[in-house]
C-alpha angles and dihedrals in degrees: 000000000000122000106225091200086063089061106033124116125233124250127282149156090055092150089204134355118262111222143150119238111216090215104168107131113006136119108250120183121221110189104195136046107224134133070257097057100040090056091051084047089052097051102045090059095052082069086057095257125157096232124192120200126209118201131145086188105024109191121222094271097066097040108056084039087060092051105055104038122069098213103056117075119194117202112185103218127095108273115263126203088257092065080076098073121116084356105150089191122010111212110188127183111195141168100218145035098241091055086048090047090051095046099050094040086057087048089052094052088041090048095231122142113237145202118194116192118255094347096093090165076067101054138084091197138028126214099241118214108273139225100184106195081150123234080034110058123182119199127189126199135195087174084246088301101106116011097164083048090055091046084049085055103038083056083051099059093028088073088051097051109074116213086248089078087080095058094034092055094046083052092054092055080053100049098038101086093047091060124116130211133351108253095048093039082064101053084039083062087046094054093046101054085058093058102032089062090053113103097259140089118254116262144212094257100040089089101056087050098050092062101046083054099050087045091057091040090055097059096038084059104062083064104037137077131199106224105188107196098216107213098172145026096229108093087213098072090066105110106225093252084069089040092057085042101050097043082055093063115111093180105031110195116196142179119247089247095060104121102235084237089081095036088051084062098066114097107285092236100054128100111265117198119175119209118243118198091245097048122101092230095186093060093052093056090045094056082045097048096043087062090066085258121166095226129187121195118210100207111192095225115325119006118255105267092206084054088043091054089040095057090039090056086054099057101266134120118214116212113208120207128180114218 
């Protein structure tokens, strides 16, 4: 038996962090007052922020924008050092380098994290390409390399996210305080994924079903194990059945003839234990499932019938999926 989590590496090559500013509330600064400009500034109210904008020449844009919308106020003067104070994100919009330089060397001395438009070698952070199905929010970056790459993909998912996201995940901020224990608040979240990206809205008895659901699942569980047949190398071939089943493994087992490819598809936080030919690998599942485990077995083609018997005579079933 090998664990894989001993021997991963961690992770690297991630080009920007991707993260989620809480802004309601606080005071953001926009310096510029460009069609560029007016959309970050937008964008940056409908969070909730306070957002001050700094123009000596505001465009149409802004200014109409200002003047409509509570939450935005437009002060017609060049930006100073002192606009930094108590700025939770800086946002600046400038013609030339040396405006960009001063501006992000200010926000350096004031500690505020800025984006300046289309001078990504200026910016802390970049505005991702949004999918706002509010309170879930989807965001795509080409780290400023391909813009029109990152709209192509946000149509992309757009087509895949039904409007009813949007209902589904403000139901979620509804349901999670009611929720019990751990273990059967996990299957409940599992449950509710497979209906949420139906094509319906969420109602008033789906709660109450999802928990029942996730409370029978939990105590199927302690006596089942997912087998997945792998058939292929290409985790593309994984029809999206094995996929769900696959992420929900806490303790993922897997032969010695499994491409990485498939094992790199578990969640990144399970147990992944490869099978050697010497191990007793049903042994090793058995020590795993008796702990309440939800365990997953990569079999590379059909399962080992002589593995299958031992775990039955142990009490387990053993569910067998294709993929």
């Amino acid at each position: 038996m090998t664990s894989e989590k001993a021997e991963d590496a961690p992770m690297h090559g991630l080009v920007s962090l991707p993260v989620f500013f809480k802004l309601a509330g606080r005071r953001v600064l926009v310096a510029g007052g460009s069609a560029g400009a007016a959309w970050k500034a937008e964008l940056l109210q409908a969070t909730g922020a306070h957002v001050a904008v700094v123009s000596a020449a505001p465009g149409e844009d802004m200014r109409v924008l200002a003047a409509r919308t509570s939450t935005i106020t437009l002060v017609t003067r060049d930006w100073t050092e002192s606009d930094f104070a108590d700025v939770a994100l800086a946002i600046g919009d400038f013609a030339t380098e040396g405006e960009a330089a001063r501006f992000r060397d200010a926000a350096r001395r004031a500690r505020v994290p800025i984006n300046v438009v289309d001078k990504p070698n200026y910016c802390d952070f970049q505005f991702g390409t949004i999918i706002d199905r509010s309170p879930l929010v989807v965001a795509i970056s080409t780290a400023g390399a391909a813009p029109v790459f990152a709209l192509a993909l946000r149509g992309r998912i757009e087509a895949l996210l039904p409007q009813s996201l949007k209902t589904w995940a403000q139901a979620a901020q509804t349901w999670r305080p009611k929720l019990g224990d751990a273990e059967s608040r996990r299957r409940f979240w599992e449950h509710f994924v497979t209906r949420a990206l139906g094509s319906r809205a969420p109602k008033p008895h789906d709660f109450d079903e999802l928990i029942e659901a996730a409370q029978r699942e939990t105590e199927t569980q302690k006596t089942t194990i997912a087998c997945l047949a792998i058939t292929s190398g290409d985790p593309e071939l994984l029809t999206l059945k094995a996929l769900r089943l696959l992420q929900s493994g806490e303790v993922v087992f897997y032969d010695a003839g499994i491409a990485p490819q498939i094992v790199g598809m578990a969640r990144r936080e399970s147990a992944r234990i490869r099978r050697d030919a010497r191990d007793d690998v049903a042994a090793l599942i058995l020590a795993e499932a008796r702990k309440g485990k939800r365990m997953v077995w990569l079999a590379a083609g059909e399962p080992d019938d002589t593995i299958v018997k031992a775990l039955n005579a142990a009490g387990f079933a053993i569910d067998s999926f294709d993929t």
